[in-house]
ZAGU-498986 format. One record per atom (N, C-alpha, C): x, y, z; residue in one letter. Coordinates in steps of 0.05 Angstrom, whole numbers, padded with zeros to 5 digits, always signed. Atoms other than C-alpha are relative to their C-alpha. Last residue first. Example, Ala and Ser with C-alpha at 12.3 -4.5 7.8 and 13.67 -1.06 7.14 Angstrom:
-00016-00024-00001S+00273-00021+00143S-00015+00022+00014S+00018-00024+00000A+00246-00090+00156A+00018+00024+00000A
END
This chain:
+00014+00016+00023X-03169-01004-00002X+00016-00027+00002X+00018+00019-00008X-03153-00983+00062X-00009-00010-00014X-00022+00012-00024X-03084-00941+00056X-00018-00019+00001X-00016+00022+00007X-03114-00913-00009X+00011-00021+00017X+00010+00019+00019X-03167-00886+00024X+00014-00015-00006X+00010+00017-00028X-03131-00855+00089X-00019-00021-00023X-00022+00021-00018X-03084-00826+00034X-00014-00015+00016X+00005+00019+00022X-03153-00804-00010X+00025-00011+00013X+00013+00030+00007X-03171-00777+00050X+00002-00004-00020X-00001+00017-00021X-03114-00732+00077X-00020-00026-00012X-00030+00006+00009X-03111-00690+00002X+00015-00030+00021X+00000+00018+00028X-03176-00680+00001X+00019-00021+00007X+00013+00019-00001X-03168-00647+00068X-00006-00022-00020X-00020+00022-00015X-03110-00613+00044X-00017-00022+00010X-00020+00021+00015X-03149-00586-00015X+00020-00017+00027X-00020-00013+00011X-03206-00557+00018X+00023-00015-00012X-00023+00001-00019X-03276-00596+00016X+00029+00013-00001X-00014-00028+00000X-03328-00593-00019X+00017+00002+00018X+00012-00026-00015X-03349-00670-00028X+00011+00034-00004X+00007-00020+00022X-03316-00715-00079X-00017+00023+00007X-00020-00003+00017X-03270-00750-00032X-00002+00019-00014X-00021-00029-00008X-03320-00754+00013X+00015+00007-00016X+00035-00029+00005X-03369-00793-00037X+00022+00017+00021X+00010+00000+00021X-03309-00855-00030X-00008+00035-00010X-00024-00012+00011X-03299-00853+00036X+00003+00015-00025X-00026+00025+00009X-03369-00869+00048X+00025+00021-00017X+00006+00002+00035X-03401-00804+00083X+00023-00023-00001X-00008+00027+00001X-03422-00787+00162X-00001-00003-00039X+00011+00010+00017X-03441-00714+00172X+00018-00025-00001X-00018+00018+00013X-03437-00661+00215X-00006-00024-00008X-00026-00015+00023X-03466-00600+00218X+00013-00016+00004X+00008-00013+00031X-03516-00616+00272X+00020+00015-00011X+00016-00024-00010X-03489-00669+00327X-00009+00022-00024X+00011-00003+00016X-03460-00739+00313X-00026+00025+00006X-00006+00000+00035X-03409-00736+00347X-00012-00002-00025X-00013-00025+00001X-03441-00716+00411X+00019-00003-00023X+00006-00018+00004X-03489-00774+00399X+00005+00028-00004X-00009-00023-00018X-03435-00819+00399X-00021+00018-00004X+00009-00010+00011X-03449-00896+00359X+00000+00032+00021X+00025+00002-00003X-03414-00949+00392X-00006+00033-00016X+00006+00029+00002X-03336-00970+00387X-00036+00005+00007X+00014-00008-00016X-03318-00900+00348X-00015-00036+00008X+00028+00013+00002X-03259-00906+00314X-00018-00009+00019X+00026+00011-00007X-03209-00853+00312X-00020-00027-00007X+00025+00033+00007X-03149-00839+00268X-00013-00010+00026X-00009+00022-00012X-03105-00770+00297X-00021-00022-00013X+00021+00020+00010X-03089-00723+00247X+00000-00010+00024X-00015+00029-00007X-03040-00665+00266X-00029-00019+00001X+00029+00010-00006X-03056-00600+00234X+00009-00026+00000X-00023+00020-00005X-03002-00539+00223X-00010-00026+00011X+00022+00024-00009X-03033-00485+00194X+00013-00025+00011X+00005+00022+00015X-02993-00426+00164X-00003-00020+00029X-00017+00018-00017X-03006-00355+00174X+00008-00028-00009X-00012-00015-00022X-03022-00289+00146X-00001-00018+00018X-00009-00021-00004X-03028-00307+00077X+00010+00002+00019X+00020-00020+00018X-03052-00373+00086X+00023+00022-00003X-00015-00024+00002X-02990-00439+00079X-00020+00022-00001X+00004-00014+00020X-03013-00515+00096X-00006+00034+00006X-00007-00029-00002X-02974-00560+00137X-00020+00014-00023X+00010-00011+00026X-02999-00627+00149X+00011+00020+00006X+00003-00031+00003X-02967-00667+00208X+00000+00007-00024X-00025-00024-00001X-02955-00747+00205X-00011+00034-00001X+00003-00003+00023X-03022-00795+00221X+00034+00025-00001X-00005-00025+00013X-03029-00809+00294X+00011-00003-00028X-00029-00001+00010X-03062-00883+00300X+00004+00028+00003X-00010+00013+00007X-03122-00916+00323X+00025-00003-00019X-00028-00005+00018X-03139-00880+00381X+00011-00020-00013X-00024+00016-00006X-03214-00911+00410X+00027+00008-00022X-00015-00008+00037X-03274-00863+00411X+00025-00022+00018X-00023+00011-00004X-03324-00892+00460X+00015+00006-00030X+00004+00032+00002X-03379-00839+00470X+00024-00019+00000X+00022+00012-00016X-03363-00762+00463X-00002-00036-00004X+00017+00011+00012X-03328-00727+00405X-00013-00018+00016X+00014-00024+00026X-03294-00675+00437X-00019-00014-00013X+00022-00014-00018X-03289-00716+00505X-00017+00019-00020X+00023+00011-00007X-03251-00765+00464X-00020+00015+00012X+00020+00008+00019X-03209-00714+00442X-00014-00012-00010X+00013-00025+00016X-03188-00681+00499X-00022-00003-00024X+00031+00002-00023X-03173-00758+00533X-00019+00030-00015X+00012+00009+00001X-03122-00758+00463X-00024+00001+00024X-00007+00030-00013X-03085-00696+00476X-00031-00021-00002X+00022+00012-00023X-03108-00641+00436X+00012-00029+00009X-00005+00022-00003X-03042-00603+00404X-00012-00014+00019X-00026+00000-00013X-03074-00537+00392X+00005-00031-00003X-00019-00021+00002X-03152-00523+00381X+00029-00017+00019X-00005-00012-00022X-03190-00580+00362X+00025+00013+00003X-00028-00006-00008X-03218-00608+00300X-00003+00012+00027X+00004-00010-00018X-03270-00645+00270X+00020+00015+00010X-00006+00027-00014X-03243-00664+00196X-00016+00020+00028X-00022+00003-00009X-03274-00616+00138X+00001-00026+00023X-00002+00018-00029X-03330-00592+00096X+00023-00014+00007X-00014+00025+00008X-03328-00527+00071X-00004-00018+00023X+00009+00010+00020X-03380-00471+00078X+00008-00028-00007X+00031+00000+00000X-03329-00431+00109X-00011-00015-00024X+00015+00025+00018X-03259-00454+00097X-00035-00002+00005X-00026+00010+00011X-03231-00403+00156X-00018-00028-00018X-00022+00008-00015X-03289-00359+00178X+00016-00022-00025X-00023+00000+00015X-03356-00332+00149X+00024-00015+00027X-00009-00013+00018X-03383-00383+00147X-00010+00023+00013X+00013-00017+00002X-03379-00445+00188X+00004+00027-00013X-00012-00019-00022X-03344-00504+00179X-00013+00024-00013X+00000-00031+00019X-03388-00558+00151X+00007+00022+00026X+00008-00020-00005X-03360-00624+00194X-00004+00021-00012X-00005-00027-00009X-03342-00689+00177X-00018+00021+00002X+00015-00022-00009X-03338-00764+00195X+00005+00029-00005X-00014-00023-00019X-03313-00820+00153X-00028+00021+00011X+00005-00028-00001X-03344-00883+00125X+00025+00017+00017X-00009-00014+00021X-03314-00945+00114X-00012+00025-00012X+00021+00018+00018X-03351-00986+00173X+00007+00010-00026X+00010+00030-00002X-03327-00931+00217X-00015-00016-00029X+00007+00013+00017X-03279-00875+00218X-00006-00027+00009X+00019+00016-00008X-03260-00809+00255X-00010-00019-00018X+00006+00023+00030X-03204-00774+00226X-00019-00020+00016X+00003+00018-00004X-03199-00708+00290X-00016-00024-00026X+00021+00012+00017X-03160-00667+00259X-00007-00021+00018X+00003+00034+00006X-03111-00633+00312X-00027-00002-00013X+00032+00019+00001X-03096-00563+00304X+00006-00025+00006X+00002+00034+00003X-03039-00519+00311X-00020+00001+00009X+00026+00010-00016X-03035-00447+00284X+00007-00026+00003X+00007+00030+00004X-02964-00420+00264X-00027-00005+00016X+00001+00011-00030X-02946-00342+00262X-00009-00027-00011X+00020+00008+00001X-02909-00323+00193X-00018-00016+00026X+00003+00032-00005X-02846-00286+00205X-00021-00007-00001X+00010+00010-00029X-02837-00224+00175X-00016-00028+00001X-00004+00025-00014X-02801-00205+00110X-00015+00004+00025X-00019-00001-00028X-02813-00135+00074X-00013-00032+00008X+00017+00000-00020X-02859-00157+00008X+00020-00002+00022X+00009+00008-00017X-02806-00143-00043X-00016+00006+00024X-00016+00013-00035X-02789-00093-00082X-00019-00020+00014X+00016-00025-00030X-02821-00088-00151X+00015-00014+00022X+00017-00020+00004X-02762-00080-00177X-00032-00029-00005X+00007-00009-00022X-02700-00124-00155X-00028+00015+00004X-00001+00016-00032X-02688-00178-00196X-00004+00020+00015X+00018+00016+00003X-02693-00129-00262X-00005-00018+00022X+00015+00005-00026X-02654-00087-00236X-00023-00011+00001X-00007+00030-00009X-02592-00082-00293X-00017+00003+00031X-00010+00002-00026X-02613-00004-00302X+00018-00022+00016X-00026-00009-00004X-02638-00020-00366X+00027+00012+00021X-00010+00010+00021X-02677-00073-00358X+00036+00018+00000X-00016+00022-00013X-02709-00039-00298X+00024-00013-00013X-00019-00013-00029X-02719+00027-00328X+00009-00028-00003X+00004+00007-00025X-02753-00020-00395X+00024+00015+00021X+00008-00035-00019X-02751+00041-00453X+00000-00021+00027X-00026-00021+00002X-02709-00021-00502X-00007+00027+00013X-00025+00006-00010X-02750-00078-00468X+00025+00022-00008X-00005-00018-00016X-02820-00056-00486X+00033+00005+00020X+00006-00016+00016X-02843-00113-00531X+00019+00030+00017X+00018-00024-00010X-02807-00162-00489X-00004+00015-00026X+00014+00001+00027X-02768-00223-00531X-00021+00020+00011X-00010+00000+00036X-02702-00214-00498X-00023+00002-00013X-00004-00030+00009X-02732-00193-00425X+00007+00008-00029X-00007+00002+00036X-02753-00266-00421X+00000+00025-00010X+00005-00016+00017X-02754-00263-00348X+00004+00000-00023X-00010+00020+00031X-02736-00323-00302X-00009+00022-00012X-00021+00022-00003X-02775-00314-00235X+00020+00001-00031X-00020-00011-00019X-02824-00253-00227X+00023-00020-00003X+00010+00015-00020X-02846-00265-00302X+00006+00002+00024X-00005-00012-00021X-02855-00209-00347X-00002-00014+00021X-00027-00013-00001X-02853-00262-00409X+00016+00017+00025X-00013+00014+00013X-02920-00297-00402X+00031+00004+00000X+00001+00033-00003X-02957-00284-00349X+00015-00010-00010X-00019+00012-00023X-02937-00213-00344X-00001-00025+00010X-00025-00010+00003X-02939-00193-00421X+00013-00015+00031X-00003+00025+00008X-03011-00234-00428X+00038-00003-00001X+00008+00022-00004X-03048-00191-00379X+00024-00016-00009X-00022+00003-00027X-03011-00133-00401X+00000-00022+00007X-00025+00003-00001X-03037-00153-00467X+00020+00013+00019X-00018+00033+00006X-03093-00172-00459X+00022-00004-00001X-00002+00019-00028X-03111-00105-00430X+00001-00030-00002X-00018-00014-00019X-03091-00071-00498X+00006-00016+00033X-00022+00014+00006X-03129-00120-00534X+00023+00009+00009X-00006+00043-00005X-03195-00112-00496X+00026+00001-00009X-00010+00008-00028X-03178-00032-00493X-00002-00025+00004X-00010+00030+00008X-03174-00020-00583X+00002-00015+00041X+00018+00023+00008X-03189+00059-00567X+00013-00031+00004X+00022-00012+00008X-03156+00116-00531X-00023-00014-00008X-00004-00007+00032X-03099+00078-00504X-00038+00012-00001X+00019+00010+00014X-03095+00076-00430X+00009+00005-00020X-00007+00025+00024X-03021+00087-00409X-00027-00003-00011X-00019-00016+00022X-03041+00145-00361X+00001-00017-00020X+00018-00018+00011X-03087+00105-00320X+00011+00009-00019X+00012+00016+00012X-03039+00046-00308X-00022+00018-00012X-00025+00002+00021X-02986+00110-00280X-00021-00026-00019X-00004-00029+00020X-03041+00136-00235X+00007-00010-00021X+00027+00007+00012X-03056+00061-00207X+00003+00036-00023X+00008+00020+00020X-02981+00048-00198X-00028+00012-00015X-00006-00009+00024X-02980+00109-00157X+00010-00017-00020X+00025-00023+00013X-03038+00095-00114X+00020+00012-00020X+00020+00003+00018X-02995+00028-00100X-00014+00019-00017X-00005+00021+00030X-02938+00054-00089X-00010-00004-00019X-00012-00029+00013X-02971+00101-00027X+00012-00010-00026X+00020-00008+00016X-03010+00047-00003X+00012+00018-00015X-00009-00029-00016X-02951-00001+00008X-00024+00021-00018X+00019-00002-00022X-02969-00071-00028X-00003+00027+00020X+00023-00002+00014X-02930-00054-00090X-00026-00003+00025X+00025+00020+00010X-02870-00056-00054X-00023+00010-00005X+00029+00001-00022X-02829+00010-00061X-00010-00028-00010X-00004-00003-00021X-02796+00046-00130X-00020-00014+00030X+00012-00023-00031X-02823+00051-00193X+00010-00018+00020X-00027+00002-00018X-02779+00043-00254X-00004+00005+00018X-00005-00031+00000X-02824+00053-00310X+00022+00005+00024X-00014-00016+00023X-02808-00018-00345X-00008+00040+00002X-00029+00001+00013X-02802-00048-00275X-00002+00021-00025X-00015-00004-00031X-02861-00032-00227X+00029+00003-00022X-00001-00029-00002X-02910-00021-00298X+00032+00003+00019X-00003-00008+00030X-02901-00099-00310X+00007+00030-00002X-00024+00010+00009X-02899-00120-00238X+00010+00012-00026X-00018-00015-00020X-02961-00085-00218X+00026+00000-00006X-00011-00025+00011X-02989-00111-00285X+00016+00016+00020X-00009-00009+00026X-02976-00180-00262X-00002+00027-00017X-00023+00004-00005X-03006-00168-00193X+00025-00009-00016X-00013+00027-00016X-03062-00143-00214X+00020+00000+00002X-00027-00006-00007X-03067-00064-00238X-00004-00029+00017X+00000+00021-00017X-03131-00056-00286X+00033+00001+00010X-00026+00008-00005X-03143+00008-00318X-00004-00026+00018X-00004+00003-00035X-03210+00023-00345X+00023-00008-00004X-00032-00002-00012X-03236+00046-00413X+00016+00009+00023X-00004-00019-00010X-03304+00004-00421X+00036+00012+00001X-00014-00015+00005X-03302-00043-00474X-00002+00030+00008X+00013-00034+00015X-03369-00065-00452X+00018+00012-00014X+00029+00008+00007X-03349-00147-00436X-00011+00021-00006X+00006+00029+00025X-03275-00145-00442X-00030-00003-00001X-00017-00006+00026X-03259-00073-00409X-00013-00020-00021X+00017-00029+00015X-03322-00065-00361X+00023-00004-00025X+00032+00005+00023X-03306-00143-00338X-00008+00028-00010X-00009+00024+00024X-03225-00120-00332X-00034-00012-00004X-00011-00002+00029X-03239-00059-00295X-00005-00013-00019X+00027-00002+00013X-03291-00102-00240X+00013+00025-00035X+00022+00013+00015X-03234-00137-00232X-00017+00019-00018X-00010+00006+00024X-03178-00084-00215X-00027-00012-00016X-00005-00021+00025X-03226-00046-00170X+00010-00013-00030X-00023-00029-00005X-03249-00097-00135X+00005+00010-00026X-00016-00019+00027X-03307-00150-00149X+00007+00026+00018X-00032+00017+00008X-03321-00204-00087X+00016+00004-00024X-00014+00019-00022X-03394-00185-00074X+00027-00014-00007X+00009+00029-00011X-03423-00139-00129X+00024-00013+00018X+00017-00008-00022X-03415-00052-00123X-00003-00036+00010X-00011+00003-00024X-03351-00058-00160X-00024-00001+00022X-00009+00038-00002X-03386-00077-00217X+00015-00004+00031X+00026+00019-00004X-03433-00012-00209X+00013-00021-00001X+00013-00006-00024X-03368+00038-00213X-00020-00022+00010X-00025+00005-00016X-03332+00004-00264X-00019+00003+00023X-00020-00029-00005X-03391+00018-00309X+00015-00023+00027X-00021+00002+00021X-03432-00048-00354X+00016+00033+00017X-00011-00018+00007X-03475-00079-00297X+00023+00010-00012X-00013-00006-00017X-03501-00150-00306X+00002+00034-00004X-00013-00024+00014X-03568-00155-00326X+00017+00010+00012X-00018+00020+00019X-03602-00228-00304X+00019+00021-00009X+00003+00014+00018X-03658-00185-00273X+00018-00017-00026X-00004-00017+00034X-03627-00133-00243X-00012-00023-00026X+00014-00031+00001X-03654-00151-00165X+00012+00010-00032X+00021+00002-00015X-03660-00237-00168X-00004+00034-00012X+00030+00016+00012X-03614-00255-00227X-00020+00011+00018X+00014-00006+00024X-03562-00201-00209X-00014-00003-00013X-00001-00031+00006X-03565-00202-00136X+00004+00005-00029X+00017-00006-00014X-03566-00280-00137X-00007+00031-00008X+00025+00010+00014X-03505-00285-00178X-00030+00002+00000X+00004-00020+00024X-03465-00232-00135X-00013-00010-00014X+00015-00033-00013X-03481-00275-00067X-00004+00011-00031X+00034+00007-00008X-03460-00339-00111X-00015+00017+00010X+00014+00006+00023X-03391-00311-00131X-00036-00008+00002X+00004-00018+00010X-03383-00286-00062X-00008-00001-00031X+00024-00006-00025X-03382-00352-00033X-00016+00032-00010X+00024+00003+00003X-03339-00374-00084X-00025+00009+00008X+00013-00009+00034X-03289-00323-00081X-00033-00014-00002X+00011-00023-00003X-03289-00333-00005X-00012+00009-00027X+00022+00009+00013X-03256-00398-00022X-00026+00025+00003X+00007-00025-00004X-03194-00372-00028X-00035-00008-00007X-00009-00017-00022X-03168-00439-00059X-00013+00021-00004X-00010-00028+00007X-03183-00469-00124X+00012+00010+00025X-00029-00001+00013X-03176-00539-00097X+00003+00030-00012X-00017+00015-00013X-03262-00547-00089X+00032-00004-00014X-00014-00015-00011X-03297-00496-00127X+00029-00013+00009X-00015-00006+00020X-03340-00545-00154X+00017+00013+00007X-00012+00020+00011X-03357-00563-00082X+00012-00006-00032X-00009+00001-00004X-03374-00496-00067X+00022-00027-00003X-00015-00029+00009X-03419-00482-00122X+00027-00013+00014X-00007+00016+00019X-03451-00553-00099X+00020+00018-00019X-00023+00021-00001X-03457-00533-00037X+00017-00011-00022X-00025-00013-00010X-03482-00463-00039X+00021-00018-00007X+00000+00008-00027X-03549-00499-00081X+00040+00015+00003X-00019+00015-00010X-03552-00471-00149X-00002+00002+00031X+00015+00020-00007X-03610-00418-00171X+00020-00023+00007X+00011-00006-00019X-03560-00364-00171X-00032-00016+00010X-00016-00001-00010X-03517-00400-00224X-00019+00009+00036X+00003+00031-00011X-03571-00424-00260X+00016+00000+00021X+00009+00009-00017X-03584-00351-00267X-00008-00024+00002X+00007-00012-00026X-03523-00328-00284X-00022-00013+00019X+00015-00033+00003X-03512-00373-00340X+00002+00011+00022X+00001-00008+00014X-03486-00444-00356X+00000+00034-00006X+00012-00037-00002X-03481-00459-00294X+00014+00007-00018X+00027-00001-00030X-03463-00541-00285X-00018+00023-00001X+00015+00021+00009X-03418-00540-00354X-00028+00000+00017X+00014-00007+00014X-03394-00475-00338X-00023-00019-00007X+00014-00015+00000X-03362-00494-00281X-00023+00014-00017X+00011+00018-00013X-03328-00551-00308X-00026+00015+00011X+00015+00026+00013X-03296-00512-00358X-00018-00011+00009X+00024-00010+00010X-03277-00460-00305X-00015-00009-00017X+00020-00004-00016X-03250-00507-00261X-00026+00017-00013X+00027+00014-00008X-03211-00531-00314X-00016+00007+00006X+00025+00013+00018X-03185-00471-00338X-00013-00021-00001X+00030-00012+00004X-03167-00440-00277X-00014-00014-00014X+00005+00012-00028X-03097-00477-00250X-00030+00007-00006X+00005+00025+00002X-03070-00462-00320X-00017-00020+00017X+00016+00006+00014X-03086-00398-00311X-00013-00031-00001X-00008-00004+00027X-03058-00380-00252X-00013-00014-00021X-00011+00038-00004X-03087-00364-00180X+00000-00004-00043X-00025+00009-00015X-03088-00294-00144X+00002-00029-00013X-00003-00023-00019X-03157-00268-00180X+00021-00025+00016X-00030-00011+00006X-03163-00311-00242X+00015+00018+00029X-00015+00019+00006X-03224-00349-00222X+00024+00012+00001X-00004+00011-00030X-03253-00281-00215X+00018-00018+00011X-00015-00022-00025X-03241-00255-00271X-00004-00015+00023X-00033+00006+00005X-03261-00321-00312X+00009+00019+00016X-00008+00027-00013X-03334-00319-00275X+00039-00003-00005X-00009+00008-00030X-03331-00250-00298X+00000-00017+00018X-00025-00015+00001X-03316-00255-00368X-00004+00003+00027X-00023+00016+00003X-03371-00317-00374X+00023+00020+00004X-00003+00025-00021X-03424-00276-00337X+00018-00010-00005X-00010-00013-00024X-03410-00210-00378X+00000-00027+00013X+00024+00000-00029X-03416-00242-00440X+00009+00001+00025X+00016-00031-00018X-03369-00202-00486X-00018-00011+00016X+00028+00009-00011X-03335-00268-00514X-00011+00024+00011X+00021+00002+00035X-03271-00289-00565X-00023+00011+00014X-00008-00020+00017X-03229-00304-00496X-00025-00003-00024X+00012-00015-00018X-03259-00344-00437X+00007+00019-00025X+00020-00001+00003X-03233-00408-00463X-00019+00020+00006X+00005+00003-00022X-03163-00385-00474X-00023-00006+00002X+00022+00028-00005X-03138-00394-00540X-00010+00003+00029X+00027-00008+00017X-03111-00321-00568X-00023-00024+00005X+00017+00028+00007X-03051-00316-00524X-00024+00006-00013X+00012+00003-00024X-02999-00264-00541X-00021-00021-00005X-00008+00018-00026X-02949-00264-00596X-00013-00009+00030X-00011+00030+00014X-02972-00241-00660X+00007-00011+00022X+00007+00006+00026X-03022-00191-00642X+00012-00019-00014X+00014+00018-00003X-03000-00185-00568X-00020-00009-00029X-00011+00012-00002X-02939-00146-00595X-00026-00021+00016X-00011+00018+00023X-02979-00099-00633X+00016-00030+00006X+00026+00005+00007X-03025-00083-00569X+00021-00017-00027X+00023+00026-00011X-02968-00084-00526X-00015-00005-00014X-00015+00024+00000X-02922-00030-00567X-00010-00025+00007X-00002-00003+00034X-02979+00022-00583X+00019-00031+00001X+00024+00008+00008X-02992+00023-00502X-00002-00018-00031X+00007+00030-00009X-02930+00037-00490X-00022-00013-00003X-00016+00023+00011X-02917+00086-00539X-00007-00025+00015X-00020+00002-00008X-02987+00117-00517X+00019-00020-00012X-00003+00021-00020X-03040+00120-00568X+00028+00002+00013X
END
């Protein structure tokens, strides 16, 4: 076994996590519902959802017998909601054409809807003990410093030699506890912020470490400015309902339901005409910001109430719900996040 290798596995033996609910388990469904889950968003932020998740879909194919909405509305606050959407595609396709039977090779996991390379690694490692390399963004980090590579990790050329260098390191046998323990090296100790380089397994061969470059390795994502979208929400509300809309899929919060909206800063006559009949302005609301990858959002409320009933507001795909039952709809987190303020404000 490689040193490095040899050092992780002993040092996730007394020190790495051993409670996770997804740990102790080779069923492919429960190890790749948790992969997934896990893909850009932290643990702590998982194990509800996935608790909760389980509870509703037990299995694959309760999972692919489930309505979109209700997938997606569990979902609701994870972010990236694509996962879901893809989680449900790949469910389907294993209950309907393999009969409940996920696939146990790298190759064939990558074939389902919203598994990449790393993933579909990590379900062939923990559910077949296949021996695959995984390179998230905690092992990127992990390899980037204690071999001393050079380059953001996002650059393809970096990358493809991260993925060499995570190949090399396999160990021959023992690969669940090996890949727990990169896993459990860059959550826990290899952190980008604050490093606990003192209690590393690997800290007297770490380049970085030794080098004093720990802050610098993996290089940063080069800077550029993030462009800004504006929106206006239109918050439409009568009788202690609200109004919203399932935004269409694929696109931005597909599947999810949301406020009406209009492109840019819609002047009120704009957004009576958007929603038709007698809308009457009954307040602007302060500016939301919320952050994607490759932009950030910038969504100005305005409060509506409609003094007669609008056919053009009430058109297909959108929906009238007591405050209340919105709340608990599928919805993205900022929207959440607007009606339980427009709730509390009216209770």
């Amino acid at each position: 076994m490689p040193q490095f290798a040899n050092s992780l596995v002993a040092w996730q033996r007394r020190h790495g996590r051993h409670d996770l609910p997804w740990q102790g388990t080779r069923d492919p469904y429960r190890v790749w519902l948790s992969e997934v889950m896990l893909q850009q968003t932290q643990v702590e932020s998982v194990v509800p959802y996935y608790e909760r998740f389980l509870e509703r879909f037990p299995d694959v194919g309760a999972l692919a017998r489930g309505p979109e909405e209700e997938v997606l509305r569990l979902w609701s606050g994870l972010g990236y909601y694509a996962r879901a959407r893809n989680l449900h595609r790949a469910a389907r396709l294993v209950a309907l054409e393999r009969g409940g039977r996920f696939p146990d090779s790298v190759e064939d996991l990558r074939a389902l809807p919203g598994v990449g390379r790393s993933t579909a690694a990590a379900i062939a490692a923990f559910a077949f003990g296949r021996r695959a390399a995984i390179l998230d963004g905690n092992v990127k980090r992990v390899l980037a410093r204690a071999f001393g590579i050079e380059g953001f990790p996002g650059v393809r050329a970096v990358e493809a030699r991260l993925w060499r260098l995570a190949e090399a390191q396999l160990p021959a046998r023992g690969i669940e506890r090996y890949t727990q323990a990169l896993m459990d090296l860059g959550a826990t100790l290899c952190t980008r912020a604050r490093p606990r380089c003192a209690a590393c397994p690997v800290a007297a061969r770490c380049v970085a470490r030794l080098e004093g470059r720990v802050a610098e390795l993996p290089a940063a994502r080069p800077r550029r400015a993030l462009p800004r979208k504006d929106v206006t929400w239109l918050v439409v509300l009568d009788a202690g309902r609200v109004l919203l809309e399932r935004r269409a899929a694929p696109g931005l919060w597909g599947g999810l339901w949301a406020f009406p909206e209009v492109s840019g800063k819609g002047t009120d006559a704009h957004c009576r005409r958007a929603l038709g009949g007698e809308a009457r302005l009954l307040e602007r609301l302060a500016p939301l910001e919320h952050a994607f990858t490759h932009f950030r959002l910038r969504a100005l409320p305005l409060v509506y109430a409609l003094g007669k009933r609008a056919p053009r507001a009430e058109q297909p795909g959108r929906l009238w719900l007591e405050l209340a039952e919105a709340q608990g709809a599928a919805a993205p987190a900022p929207v959440k996040r607007l009606l339980a303020q427009i709730a509390a404000r009216r209770a």
